[in-house]
N, C-alpha and C positions, 0 to 999 in steps of 0.2 A: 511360069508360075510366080505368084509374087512372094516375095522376100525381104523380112525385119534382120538385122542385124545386131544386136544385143550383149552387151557385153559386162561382165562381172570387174568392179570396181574395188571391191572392199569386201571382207570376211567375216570383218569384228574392229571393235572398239581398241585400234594401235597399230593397224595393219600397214604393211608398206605403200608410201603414196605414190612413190617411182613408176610401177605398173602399169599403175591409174593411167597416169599421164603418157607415158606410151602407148596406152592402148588407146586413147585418146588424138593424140597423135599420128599414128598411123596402121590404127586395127578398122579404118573404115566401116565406125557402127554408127546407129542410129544411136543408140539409147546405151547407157552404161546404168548399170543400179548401183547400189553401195550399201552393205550392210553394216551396221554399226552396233548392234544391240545382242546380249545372248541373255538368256532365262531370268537372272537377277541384276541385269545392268539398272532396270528401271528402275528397280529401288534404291540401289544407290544414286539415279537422277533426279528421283523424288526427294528422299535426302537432300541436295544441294539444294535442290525449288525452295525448300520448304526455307533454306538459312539465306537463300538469296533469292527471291523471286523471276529476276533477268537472268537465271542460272539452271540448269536441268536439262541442258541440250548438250552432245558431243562437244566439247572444244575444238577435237581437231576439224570440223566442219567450215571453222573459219582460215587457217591455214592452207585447206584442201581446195576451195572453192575460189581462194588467191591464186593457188599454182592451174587449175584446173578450167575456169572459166574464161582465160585466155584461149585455151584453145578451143574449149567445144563450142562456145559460143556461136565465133565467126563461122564455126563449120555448121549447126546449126544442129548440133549432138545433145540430146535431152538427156538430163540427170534426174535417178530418181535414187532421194535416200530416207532412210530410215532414223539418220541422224539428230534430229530433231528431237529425240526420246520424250522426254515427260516436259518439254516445253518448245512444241515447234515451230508456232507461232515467232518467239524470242528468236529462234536459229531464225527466222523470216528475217525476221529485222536487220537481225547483223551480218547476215549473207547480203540485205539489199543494200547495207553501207556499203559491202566490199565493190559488189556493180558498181558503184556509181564512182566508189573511187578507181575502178579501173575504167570507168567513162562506157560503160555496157550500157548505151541506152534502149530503151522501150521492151526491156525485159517483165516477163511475168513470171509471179513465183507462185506455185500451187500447195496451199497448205493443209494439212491432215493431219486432223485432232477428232481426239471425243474416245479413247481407245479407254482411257480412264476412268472407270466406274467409281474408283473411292467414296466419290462425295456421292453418291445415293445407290453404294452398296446396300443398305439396308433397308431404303424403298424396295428392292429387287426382291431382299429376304421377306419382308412384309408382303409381297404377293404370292409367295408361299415358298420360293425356290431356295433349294438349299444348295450352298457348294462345299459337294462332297470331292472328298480327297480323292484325286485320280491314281495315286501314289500304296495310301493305306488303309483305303474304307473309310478312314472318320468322318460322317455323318454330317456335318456340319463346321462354319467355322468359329462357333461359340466359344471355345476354348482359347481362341488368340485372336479374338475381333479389338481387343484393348492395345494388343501390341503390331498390330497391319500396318504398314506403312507405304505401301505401294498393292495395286489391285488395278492391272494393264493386260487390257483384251488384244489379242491373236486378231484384228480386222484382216479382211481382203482387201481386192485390187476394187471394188466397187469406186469410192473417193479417189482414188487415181485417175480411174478412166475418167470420172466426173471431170478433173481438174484440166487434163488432157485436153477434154472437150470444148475447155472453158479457154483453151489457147496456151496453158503454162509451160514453159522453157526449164522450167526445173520445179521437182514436186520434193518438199522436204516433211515428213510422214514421221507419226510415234511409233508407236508397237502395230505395223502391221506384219504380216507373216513373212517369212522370209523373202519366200516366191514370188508374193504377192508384186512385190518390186518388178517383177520381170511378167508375170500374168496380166498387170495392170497394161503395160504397153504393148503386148499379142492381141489382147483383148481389146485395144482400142482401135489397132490399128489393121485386125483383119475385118472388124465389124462382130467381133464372137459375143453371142448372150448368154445372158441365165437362164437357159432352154435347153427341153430334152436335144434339141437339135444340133449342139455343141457342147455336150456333155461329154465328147472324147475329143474335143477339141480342145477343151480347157483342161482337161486332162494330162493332156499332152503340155501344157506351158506350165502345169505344175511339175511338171517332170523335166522339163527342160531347165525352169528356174530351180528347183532344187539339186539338178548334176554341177551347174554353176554358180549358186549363189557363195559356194565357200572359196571364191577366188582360187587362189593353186592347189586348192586340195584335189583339184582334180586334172591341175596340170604338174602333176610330179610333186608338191608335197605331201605330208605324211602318207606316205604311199611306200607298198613294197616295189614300187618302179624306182625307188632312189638310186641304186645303184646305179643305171640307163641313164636318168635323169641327167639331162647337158645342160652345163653352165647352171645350177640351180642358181647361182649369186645374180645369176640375171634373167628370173623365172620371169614369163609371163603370165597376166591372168586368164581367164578362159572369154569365147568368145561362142556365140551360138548363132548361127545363121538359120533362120525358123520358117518355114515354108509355109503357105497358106492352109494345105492338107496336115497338117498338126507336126510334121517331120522336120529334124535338124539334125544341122552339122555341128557337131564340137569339136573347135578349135583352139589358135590362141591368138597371141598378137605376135607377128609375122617377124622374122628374125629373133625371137625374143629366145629366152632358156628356157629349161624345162621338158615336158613331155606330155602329149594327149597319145594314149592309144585305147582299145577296146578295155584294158583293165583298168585306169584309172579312173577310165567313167564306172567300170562295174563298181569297184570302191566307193566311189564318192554315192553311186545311185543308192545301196545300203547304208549309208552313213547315217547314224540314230534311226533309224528303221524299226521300228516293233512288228509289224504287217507288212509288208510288203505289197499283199493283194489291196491294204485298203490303208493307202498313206491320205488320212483326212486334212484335209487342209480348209479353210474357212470360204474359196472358193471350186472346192471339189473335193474327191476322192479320186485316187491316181489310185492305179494297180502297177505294180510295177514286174509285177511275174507276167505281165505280156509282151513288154519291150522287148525289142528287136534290134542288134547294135551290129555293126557293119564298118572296117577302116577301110576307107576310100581313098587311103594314100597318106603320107606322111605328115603327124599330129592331125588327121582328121577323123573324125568316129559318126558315122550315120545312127542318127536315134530316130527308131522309128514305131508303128503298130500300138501307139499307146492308147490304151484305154483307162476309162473311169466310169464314177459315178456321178450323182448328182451334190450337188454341196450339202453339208449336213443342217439341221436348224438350230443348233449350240456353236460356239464359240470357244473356245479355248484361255480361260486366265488365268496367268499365273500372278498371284497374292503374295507376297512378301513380307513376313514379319519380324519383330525381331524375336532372336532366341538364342540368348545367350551370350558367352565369352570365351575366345579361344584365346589361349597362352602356349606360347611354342618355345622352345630351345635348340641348339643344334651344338653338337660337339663333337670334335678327331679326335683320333685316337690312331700314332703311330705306331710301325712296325719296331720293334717285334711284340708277339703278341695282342695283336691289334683287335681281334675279333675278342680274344676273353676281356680286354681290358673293358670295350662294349659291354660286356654283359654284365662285368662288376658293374659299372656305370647303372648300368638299368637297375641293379641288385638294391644299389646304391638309394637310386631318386624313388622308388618306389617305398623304400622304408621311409623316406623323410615326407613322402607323399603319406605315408598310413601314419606319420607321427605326428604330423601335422594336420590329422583329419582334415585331410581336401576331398570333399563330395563333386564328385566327377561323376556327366552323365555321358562322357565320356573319355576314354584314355589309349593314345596311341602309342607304344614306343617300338620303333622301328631302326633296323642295321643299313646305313645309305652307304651302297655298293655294294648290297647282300641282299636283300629282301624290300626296301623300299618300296619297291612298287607294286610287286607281285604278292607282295604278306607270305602268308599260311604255306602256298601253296610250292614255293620256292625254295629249291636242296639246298641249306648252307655247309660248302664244300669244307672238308678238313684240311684247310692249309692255312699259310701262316699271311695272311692277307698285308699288302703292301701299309693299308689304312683302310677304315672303316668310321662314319659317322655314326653319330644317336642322336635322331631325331623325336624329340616328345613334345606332344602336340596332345592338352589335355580342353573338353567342352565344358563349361561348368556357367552355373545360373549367375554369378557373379562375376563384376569385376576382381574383387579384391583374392577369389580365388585362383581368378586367370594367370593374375601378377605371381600368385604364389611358383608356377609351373616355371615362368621366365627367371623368376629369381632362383630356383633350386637350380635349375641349369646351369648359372652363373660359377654356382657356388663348385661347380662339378671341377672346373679351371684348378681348383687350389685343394680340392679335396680328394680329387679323381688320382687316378694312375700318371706315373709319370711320361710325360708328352702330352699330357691333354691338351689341344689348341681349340680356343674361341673365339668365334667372331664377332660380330655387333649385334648387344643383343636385340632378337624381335619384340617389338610393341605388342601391346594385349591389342585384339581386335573385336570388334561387335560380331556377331552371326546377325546375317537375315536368311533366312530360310527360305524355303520355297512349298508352296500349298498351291499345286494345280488341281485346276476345277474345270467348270465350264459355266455359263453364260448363257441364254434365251436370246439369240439373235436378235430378238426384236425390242429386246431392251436398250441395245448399246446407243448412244444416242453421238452417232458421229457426226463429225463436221468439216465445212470447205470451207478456202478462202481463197482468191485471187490476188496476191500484193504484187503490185504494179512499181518496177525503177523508173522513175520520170526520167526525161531526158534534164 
């Protein structure tokens, strides 16, 4: 039966490129994807467009594609990423300097835009469509249409396959789905359509690209398999050998560290999961309560039995605008008495916070190495704790309020308990937000491009 070999490159925007490249190397695949983008990257890539126009793409795309297209090239291994964010045309450009400066002639690069509604969001809303808040109900996006800054549609593998078709050696893509990276090349390459008749076919490559798209989250990172976990300093990423019948192997790259067994696929298959029966994705609906998983021998996991639906006719956008100012602090506090000195501290900021009327639409203060991350719900034990930090972390509609949170904190160093230590303090930061909605498929108005390295 015939068989793609596919392999996960990248998780997110900073991810380790060593992997990459060994799995490249000698994880004998066809295709590697690279994810580079999570829910509000694009808006801070839209930000950079907007201050520099040749700017809005991953950087490290250009570092990557130096270390990287030495070797896939010659083996004749197609890249597909998502790195290109809010200007991937640009990533076009300066990925086709690097070919040429590594002498990679008569390469093709496949590029995939149009994910960016911004500029005729409001043609959309004029034909009557509202984008309601997936998150809170609010009705519309009236209330922050002045401060949007970013508005990047969820596309499929459709433009992939296209470009695939079109001959390209590497496809560099904005916002499309995660998966899509890895359903773009199942789908080109067993001949699968948008037809009832492959509707658990494609099913099954959303479920494949989603156990793998987060590179080692599913070969021993954040996983309760760490403890097992071998060598994680020299984890490998996952790798999926995909059969024509919709069924794969998940593995990794062969001598590599880490760990695949039957639980870190179950892990990774839930990972942000709301549904399970019905994970929508912009080319199907996966159920994932029919999967079938099976270890066939050592880091191997049999995925199989997957079913779906048909793709849905909305889109997925998330909208980004801005909202607001966060002002943060951070202060120790040694033993002894380390946790009450905390609490004076808080006792403390929060009276110069009400004296100084700071209008907060919101305010955190938190015990780091006590309750940090769990809040509320977290026993803080009666003893006499080694050290304990305060962390406060207030939202507020202003700059000049944000600043106020940074400077009180400051003042904690000379005012607080004795032993207070401080470090560098945090810069005030902008919020953008996040307003998920959806989109009329037939609105989005995508696009290809073929850019060809001369010799």
């Amino acid at each position: 039966m015939r068989k793609v070999v596919i392999g996960s490159g990248s998780a997110f925007w900073g991810d380790m490129l060593e992997p990459a490249v060994e799995m490249a190397e000698r994880g004998n695949v066809q295709y590697i994807g690279f994810d580079h983008l999570a829910e509000l990257t694009m808006a801070v890539l839209n930000r950079m467009k907007t201050k520099n126009p040749d700017a809005g793409y991953i950087p490290d795309i250009i570092p990557w594609m130096k270390k990287l297209l030495p070797v896939t090239a010659p083996k004749g291994i197609k890249m597909i990423t998502n790195a290109g964010g809010a200007n991937p045309r640009q990533a076009a450009v300066e990925v086709k300097k690097v070919a040429k400066e590594l002498e990679l002639a008569r390469m093709k690069i496949g590029v995939v835009s149009g994910d960016d509604i911004l500029p005729y969001i409001e043609e959309i809303r004029a034909q009557g469509w509202k984008f309601k808040n997936l998150d809170t109900g609010e009705e519309d996006i009236d209330r922050i249409k002045e401060n949007i800054v970013a508005a990047n549609v969820y596309i499929g593998a459709d433009p992939i396959i296209e470009v695939l078709r079109d001959g390209a050696d590497l496809v560099i893509a904005g916002r499309v789905s995660d998966n899509a990276l890895y359903v773009g090349p199942l789908m080109y390459e067993f001949g699968w359509e948008y037809s009832d008749q492959y509707i658990d076919r494609i099913a099954a490559a959303i479920t494949i690209g989603h156990i793998i798209e987060c590179s080692c989250c599913v070969t021993g990172g954040m996983s309760n398999m760490w403890k097992v976990s071998e060598r994680p300093w020299e984890i490998g990423f996952p790798i999926a050998e995909v059969y024509e019948n919709g069924e794969a192997v998940i593995t990794k790259t062969p001598d590599s560290g880490g760990i695949v067994n039957e639980w870190t696929v179950k892990e990774h298959l839930l990972y942000e999961i709301m549904d399970p029966a019905n994970y929508m994705m912009p080319d199907g609906i996966a159920d994932f309560t029919a999967v079938r998983l099976s270890e066939e021998g050592r880091n191997r996991v049999r995925v199989s039995n997957m079913k779906g639906k048909k793709r849905p006719d909305t889109l997925k956008v998330c909208i980004g605008y801005r909202d607001g100012f966060i002002g943060e602090g951070l202060i120790f506090f040694p033993w002894p008495d380390a946790l009450d000195k905390a609490k004076y501290a808080e006792k403390w900021v929060r009276e110069r916070f009400r004296r100084l009327n700071v209008q907060f639409e919101d305010l955190r203060i938190d015990y780091i190495g006590v309750n940090m991350l769990l809040g509320e719900v977290a026993p803080i034990e009666d003893k006499d704790f080694n050290e304990v930090g305060l962390r406060i972390a207030g939202k507020t509609r202003t700059w000049e309020e944000a600043e106020l949170v940074r400077r009180e904190a400051t003042h904690l160093w000379t005012t607080g308990p004795i032993g207070s230590s401080f470090g560098v303090p945090l810069n005030v930061r902008p919020v953008i937000a996040l307003w998920p909605s959806l989109v009329p498929r037939e609105t989005v108005r995508i696009q290809t491009q073929i850019m060809e390295v001369e010799e």
